[in-house]
C-alpha positions in Angstrom: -18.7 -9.2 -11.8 -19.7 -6.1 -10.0 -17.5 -3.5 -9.0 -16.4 -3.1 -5.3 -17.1 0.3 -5.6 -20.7 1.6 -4.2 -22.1 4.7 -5.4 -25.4 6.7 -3.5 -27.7 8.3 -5.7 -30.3 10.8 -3.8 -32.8 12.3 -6.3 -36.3 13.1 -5.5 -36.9 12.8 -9.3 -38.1 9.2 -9.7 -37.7 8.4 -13.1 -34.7 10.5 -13.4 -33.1 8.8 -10.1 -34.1 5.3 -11.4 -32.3 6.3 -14.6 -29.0 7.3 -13.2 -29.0 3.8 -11.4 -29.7 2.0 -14.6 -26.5 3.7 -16.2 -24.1 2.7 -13.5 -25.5 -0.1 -13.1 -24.6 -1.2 -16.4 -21.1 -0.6 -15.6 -21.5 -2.6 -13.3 -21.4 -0.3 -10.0 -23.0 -0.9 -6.8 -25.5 1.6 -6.5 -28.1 2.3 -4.1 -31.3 5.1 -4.4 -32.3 7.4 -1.8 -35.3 9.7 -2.4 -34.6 12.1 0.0 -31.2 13.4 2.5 -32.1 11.8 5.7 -32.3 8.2 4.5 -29.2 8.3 2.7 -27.1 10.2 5.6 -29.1 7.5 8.3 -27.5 4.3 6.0 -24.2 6.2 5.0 -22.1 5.1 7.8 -22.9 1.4 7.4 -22.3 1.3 3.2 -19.7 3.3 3.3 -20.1 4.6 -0.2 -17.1 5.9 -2.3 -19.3 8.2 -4.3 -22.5 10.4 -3.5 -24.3 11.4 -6.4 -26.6 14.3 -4.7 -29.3 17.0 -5.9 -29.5 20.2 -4.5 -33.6 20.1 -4.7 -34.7 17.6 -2.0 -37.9 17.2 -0.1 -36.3 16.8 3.5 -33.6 19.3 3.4 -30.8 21.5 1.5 -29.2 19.7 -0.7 -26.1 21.7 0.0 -26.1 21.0 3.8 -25.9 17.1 2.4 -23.0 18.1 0.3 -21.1 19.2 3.5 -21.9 16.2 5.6 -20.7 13.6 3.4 -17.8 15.9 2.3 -17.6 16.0 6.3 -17.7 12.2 6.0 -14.6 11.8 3.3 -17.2 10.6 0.6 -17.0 12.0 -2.7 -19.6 14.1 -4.2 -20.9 14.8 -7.1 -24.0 17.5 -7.4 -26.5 17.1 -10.1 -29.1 20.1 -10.3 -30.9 22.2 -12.7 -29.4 25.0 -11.1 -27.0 26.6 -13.6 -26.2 30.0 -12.0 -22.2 30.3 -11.4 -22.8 31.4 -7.3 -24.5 27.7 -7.2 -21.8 26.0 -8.4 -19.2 27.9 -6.6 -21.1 27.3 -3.3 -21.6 23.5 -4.1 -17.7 23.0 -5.0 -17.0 25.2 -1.7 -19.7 22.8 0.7 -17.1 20.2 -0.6 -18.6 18.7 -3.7 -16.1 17.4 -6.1 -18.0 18.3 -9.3 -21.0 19.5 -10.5 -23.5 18.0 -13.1 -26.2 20.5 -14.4 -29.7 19.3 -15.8 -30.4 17.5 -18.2 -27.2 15.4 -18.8 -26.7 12.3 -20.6 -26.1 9.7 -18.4 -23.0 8.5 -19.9 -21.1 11.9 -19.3 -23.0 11.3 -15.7 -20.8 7.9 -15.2 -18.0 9.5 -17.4 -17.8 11.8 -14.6 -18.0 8.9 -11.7 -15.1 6.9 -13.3 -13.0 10.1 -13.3 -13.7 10.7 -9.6 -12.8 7.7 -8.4 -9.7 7.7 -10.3 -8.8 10.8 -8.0 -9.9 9.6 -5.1 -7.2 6.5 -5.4 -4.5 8.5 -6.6 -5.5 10.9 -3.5 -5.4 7.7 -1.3 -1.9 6.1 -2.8 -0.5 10.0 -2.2 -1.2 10.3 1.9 -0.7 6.5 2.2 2.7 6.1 3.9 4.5 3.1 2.3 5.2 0.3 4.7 8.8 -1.5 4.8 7.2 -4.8 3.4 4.0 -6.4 2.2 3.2 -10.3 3.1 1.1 -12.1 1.3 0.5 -16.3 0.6 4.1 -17.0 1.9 5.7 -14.1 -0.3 7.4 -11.0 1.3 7.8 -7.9 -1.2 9.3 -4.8 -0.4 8.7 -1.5 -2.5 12.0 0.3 -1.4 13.9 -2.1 -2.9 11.7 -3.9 -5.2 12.6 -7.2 -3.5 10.4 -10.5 -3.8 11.2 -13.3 -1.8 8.9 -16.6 -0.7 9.3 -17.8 3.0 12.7 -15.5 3.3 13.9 -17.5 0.1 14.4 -17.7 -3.1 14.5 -13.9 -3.7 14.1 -11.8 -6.8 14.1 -8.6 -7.9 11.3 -6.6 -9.7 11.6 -4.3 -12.9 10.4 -0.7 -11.5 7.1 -1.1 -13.7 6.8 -4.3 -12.5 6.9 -3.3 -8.7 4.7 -0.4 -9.3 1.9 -2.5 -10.7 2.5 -4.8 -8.0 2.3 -2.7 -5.1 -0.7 -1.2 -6.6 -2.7 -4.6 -6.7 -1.3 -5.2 -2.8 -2.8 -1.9 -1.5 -6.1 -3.2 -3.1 -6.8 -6.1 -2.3 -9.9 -8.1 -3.7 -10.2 -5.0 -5.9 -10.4 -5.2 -9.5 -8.2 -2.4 -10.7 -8.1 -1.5 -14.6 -5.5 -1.4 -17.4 -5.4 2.3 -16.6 -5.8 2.1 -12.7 -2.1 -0.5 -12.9 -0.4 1.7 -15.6 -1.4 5.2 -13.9 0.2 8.2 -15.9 2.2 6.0 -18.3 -0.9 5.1 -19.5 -1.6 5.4 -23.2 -5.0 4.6 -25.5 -5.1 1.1 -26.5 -1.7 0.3 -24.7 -1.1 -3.0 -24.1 2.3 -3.4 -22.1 0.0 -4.3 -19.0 -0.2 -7.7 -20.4 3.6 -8.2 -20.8 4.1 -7.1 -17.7 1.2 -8.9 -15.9 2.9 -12.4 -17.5 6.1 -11.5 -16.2 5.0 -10.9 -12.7 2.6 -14.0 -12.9 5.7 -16.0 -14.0 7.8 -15.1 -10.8 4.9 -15.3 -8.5 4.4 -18.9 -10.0 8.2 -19.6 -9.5 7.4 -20.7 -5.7 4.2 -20.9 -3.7 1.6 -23.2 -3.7 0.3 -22.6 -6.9 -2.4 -20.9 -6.5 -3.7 -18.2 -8.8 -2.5 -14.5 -7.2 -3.2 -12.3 -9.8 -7.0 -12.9 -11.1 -7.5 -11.6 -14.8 -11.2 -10.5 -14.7 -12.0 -10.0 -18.6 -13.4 -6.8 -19.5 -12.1 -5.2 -16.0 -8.9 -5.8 -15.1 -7.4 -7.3 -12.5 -7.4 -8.4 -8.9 -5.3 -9.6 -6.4 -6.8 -12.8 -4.8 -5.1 -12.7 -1.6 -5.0 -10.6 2.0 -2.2 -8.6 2.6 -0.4 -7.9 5.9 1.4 -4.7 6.1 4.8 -3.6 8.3 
């Protein structure tokens, strides 16, 4: 299953571009190729890309000025160039690029680098988002403050703290796969598998009432997803 994520990649550079693609392809990004600025800044506002992979050298215009719009835009950048002088960098992270790739690169550090953005940008986005009273969802009513679950105003239950955080962060995504290390944020540790004690547990109460349904989506290899909309207030 692909990620929900999509990622632009503008290089004039063929085989280069068509390489970068490959890469996050294979993890299993959306990804769409541009060969020059205009096309990509033309399409932008329709895709709505969470990442814009962009070098400084193109045909059409400055690579730099493309850095600005889409910073302009709330996308995140990342430059890749073959520029390696420290005023290009500092002028790129300045135009609003969120990091900066220089040529020739492997293109696992190159998706290395995309995973790691992304992982900002969320924690960014969880940060400014103000925390409504509740969340509703298939008949259930949680609310964060208190770490209160409830189906149709009964049969209420409370949530462990890590349990509630793990839960709140599948309801802000919805039909997202999130990872191990997306649920557990900064308690995250290599190889730890308390996710999976805690995912049970939650599944358990969630199963407790409701129509039976599967909420909570284990997507092997990824992570998982919440299979429901949420309504916020």
């Amino acid at each position: 299953m692909k990620s929900n994520n999509l990622i632009y990649v503008i290089e004039d550079e063929e085989d280069l571009g068509q390489l970068m693609c490959r890469a996050l392809e294979n993890f299993r990004y959306q990804v769409r190729y541009f060969t020059n600025g205009v096309d990509a800044l033309t399409a932008a506002p329709k895709d709505n890309p969470d990442i814009c992979i962009v070098d400084l050298n193109l045909p059409d215009m400055d690579g730099l000025e493309l850095v600005k719009q889409f910073d302009s835009q709330h996308r995140g950048v990342i430059i890749v160039s073959g520029r390696d002088d420290l005023t290009d960098r500092v002028l790129g992270l300045e135009f609003g690029a969120d990091d900066y790739v220089t040529k020739p690169f492997e293109p696992r550090e190159l998706v290395a680098r995309v995973q790691s953005l992304l992982r900002r940008l969320q924690r960014s986005v969880e940060a400014e988002t103000v925390v409504a009273k509740k969340a509703e969802f298939s008949g259930w009513v949680f609310r964060p403050d208190s770490l209160e679950l409830s189906y149709q105003a009964q049969d209420k239950q409370s949530l462990s703290r890590a349990e509630g955080d793990m839960l709140l962060s599948l309801l802000k995504h919805p039909f997202q796969i999130l990872s191990r290390d997306q649920l557990l944020g900064d308690n995250c540790t290599p190889y730890d598998r308390s996710i999976d004690v805690r995912m049970s547990r939650l599944r358990k109460k969630l199963e407790s009432s409701g129509d039976g349904n599967e909420l909570i989506k284990t997507v092997y290899g990824a992570g998982y997803m919440l299979t429901t909309a949420v309504v916020w207030s």
